[in-house]
N, C-alpha and C positions, 0 to 999 in steps of 0.2 A: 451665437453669431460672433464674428471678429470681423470689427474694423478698425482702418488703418486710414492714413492721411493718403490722398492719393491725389496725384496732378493729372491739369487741365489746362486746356487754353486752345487760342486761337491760330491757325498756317502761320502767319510773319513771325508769333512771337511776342506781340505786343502787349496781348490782354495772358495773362498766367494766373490760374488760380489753384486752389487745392480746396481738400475736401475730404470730413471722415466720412467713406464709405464703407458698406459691409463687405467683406472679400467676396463670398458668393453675391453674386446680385442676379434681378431678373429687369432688364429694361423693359420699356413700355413702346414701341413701334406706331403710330396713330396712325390715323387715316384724315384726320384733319387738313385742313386747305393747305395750309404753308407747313405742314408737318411732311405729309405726303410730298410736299414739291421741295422741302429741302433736305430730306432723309434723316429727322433729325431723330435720335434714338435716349428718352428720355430715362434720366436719374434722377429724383426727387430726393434733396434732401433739405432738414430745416435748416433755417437760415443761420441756427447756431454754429452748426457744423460746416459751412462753406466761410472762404476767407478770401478775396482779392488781393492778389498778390502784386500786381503789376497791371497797368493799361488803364485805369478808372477815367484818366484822360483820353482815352482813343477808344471809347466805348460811344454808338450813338442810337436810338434809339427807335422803335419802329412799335405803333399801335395798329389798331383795326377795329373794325366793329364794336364791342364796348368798350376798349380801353382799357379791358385789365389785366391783359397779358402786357407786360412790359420786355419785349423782343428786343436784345442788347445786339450790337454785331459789333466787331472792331472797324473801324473806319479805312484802316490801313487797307484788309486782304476780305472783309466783306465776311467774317466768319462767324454765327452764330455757336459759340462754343459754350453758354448759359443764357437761359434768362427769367423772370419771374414770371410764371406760368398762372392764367386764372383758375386754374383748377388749384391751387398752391398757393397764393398769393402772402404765404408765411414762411416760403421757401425759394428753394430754387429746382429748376431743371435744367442738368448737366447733359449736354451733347455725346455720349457713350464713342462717338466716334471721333472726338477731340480726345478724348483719353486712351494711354496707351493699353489697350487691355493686357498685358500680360503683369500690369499691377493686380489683375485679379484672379484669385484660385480658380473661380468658375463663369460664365455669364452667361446666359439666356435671356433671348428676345420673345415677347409674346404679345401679340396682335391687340389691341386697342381699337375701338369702335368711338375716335371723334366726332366724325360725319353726326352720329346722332349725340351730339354734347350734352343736352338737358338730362338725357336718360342714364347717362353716365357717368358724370363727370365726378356725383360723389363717392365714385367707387376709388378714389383716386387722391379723396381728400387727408386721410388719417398716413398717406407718405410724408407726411411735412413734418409732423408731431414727435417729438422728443422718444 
């Protein structure tokens, strides 16, 4: 595997972050409530490896049900382009469509079964981990 630093960030401009990705990647598509309704297209990586570059001021924050997803959006243009996933909560999940893909050699999407969470979710856990 190769990875490389690769950007991210939200419409306006405000929040910019980067991130070592693996060049090949496969995102994670969910079916989850707010995943499903905001097409968010997840990249899991650990927290070692992500850096905020810009916007930590114009970041505002949004929970639900337990609390442990920490759902970032810029404040400016409303863009969820990361945030600390409960399935992750050692890392992060990159928005696939805030990122320019042609930083990557190859990418695939493949379907994710949130709706059932419990049954799931630890299949999802060992992405955060060094």
């Amino acid at each position: 595997m190769t990875r490389t630093t690769k950007r991210g960030g939200c419409h306006c401009g405000a929040v910019v972050w980067e991130a070592e990705i693996d060049d090949d990647i496969i995102a994670d598509e969910r079916n989850c409530s707010i995943c499903a309704m905001t097409g968010f297209l997840h990249v899991i990586v650990p927290a070692s490896r992500f850096h905020l570059l810009r916007g930590e001021d114009q970041l505002t924050q949004y929970t639900f049900n337990t609390g442990a997803a920490k759902h970032l959006f810029c404040r400016i243009c409303g863009v969820k382009s990361f945030y600390v996933p409960r399935s992750n909560p050692d890392g992060f999940s990159l928005n696939l469509r805030c990122m320019d893909q042609s930083q990557f050699r190859s990418v695939g999407i493949r379907p994710f079964d949130g709706r059932n969470w419990e049954r799931n979710a630890a299949d999802l856990a060992h992405l955060s981990k060094e």
